[in-house]
TORZAZA-708828 format. One record per residue: x, z, y of N, C-alpha, C, O in turn. Coordinates in steps of 0.2 Angstrom, whole numbers, padded with zeros to 4 digits, always signed. Layout:
<recs>
XZYXZYXZYXZY...
</recs>
This chain:
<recs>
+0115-0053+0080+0115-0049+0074+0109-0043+0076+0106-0042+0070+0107-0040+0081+0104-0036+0083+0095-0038+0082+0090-0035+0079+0096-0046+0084+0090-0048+0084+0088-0050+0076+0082-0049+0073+0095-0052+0071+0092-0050+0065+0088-0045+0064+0082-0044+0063+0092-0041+0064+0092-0031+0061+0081-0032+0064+0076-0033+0060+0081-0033+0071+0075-0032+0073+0069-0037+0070+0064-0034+0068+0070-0041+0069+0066-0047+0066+0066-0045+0058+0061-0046+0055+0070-0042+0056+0071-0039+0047+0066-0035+0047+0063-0035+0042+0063-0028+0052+0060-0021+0053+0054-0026+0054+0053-0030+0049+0050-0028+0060+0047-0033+0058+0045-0036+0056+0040-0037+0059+0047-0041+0051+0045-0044+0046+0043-0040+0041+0038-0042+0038+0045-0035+0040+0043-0027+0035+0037-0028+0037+0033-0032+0035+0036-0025+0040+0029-0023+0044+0023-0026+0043+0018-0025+0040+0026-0032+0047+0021-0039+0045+0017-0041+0039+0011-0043+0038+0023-0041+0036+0022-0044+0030+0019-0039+0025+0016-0040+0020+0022-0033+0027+0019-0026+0021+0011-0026+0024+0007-0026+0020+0010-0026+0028+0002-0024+0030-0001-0032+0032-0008-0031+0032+0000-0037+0032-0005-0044+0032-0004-0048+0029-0007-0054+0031+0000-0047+0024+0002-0055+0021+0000-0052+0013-0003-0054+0008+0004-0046+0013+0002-0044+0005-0003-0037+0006-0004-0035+0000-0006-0034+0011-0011-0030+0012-0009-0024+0008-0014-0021+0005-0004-0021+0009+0001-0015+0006-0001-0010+0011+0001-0011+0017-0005-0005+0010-0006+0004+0011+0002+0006+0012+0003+0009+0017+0005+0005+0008+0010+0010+0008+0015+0007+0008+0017+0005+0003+0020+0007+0015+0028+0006+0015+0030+0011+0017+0029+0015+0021+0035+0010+0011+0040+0019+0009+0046+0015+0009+0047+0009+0008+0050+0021+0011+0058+0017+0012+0060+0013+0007+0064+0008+0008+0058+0016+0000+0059+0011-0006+0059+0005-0005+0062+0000-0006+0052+0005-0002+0048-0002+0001+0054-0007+0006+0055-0013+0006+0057-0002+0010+0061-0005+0016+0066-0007+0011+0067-0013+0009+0070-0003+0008+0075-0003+0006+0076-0011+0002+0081-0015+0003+0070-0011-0003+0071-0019-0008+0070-0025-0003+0073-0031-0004+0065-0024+0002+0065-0029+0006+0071-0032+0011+0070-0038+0014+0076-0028+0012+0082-0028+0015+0088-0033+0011+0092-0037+0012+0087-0029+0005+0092-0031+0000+0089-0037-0002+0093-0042-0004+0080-0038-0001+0078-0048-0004+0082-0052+0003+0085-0058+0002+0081-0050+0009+0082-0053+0014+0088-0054+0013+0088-0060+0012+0094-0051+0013+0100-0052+0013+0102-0057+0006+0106-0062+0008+0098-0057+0000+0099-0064-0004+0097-0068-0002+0099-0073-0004+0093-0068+0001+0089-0074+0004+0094-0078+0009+0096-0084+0007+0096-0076+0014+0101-0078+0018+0106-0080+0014+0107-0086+0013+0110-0075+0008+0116-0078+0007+0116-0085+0003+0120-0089+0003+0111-0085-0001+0107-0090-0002+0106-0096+0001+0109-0101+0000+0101-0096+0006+0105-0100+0012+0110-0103+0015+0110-0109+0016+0115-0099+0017+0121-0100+0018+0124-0106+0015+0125-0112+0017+0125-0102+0005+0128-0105+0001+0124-0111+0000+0126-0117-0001+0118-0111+0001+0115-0120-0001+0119-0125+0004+0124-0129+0003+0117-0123+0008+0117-0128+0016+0125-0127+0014+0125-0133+0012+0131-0125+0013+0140-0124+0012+0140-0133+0005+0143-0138+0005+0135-0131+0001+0135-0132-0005+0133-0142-0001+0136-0147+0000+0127-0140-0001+0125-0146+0004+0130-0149+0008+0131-0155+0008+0132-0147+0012+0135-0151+0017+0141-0153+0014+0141-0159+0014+0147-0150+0009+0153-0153+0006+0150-0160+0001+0154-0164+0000+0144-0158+0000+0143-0167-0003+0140-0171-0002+0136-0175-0005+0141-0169+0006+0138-0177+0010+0131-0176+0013+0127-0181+0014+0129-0169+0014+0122-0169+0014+0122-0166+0022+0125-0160+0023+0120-0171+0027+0119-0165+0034+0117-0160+0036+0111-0159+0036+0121-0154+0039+0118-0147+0039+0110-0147+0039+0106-0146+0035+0110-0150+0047+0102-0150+0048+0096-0154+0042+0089-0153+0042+0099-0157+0038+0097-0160+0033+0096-0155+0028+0091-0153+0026+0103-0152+0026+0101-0147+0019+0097-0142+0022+0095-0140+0016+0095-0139+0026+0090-0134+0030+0085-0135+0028+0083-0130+0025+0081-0142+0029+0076-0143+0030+0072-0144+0021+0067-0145+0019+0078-0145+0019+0079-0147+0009+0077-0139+0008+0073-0137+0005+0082-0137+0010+0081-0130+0007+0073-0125+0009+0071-0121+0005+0070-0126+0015+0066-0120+0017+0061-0121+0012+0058-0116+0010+0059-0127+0010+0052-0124+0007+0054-0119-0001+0051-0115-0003+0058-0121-0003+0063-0119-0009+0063-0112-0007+0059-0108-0010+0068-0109-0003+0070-0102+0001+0062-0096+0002+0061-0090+0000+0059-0102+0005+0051-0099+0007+0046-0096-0001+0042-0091-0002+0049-0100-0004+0044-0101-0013+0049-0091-0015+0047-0085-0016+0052-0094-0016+0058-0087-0017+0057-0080-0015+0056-0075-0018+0056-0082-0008+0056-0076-0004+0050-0074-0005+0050-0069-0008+0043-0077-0004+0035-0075-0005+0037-0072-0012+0035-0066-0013+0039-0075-0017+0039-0071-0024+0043-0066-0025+0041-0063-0030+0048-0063-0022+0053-0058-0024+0048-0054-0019+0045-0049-0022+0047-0054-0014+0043-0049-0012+0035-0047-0013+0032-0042-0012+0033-0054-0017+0026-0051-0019+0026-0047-0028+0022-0043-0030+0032-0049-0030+0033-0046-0037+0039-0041-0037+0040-0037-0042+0043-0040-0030+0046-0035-0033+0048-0029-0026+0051-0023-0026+0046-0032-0020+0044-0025-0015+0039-0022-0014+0037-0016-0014+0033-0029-0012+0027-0025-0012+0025-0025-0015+0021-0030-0015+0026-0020-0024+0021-0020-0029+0016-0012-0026+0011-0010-0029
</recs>
């Protein structure tokens, strides 16, 4: 959990200064990017739960889901934290 929590502040970071080239990360900033992280996983979860009850192997619905997860994620944070 710990290493989430750290990887989540980093990924901020990351991604606010070299992926979308954002001057400014203000807590507002943190705060949406926490709240898309936290969809994104639950999101996750529920795929791969949804997946696996109809016959689809964990490790199988993972790899069905990431490009999907990936597409979502680039876009909730390019359209609604780091604007």
């Amino acid at each position: 959990m710990i290493s989430q929590i750290i990887g989540m502040f980093f990924g901020f970071f990351i991604y606010g200064k070299f992926v979308f080239n954002n001057k400014s990360l203000t807590i507002l900033k943190l705060v949406k990017y926490v709240f898309s992280t936290l969809w994104i996983w639950i999101f996750n979860w529920f795929g791969i739960y949804f997946l696996s009850i109809n016959g689809i192997k964990k490790n199988i619905a993972v790899i069905l889901l990431i490009p999907l997860l990936a597409l979502v994620s680039y876009l909730i944070q390019k359209k609604k934290v780091f604007v």
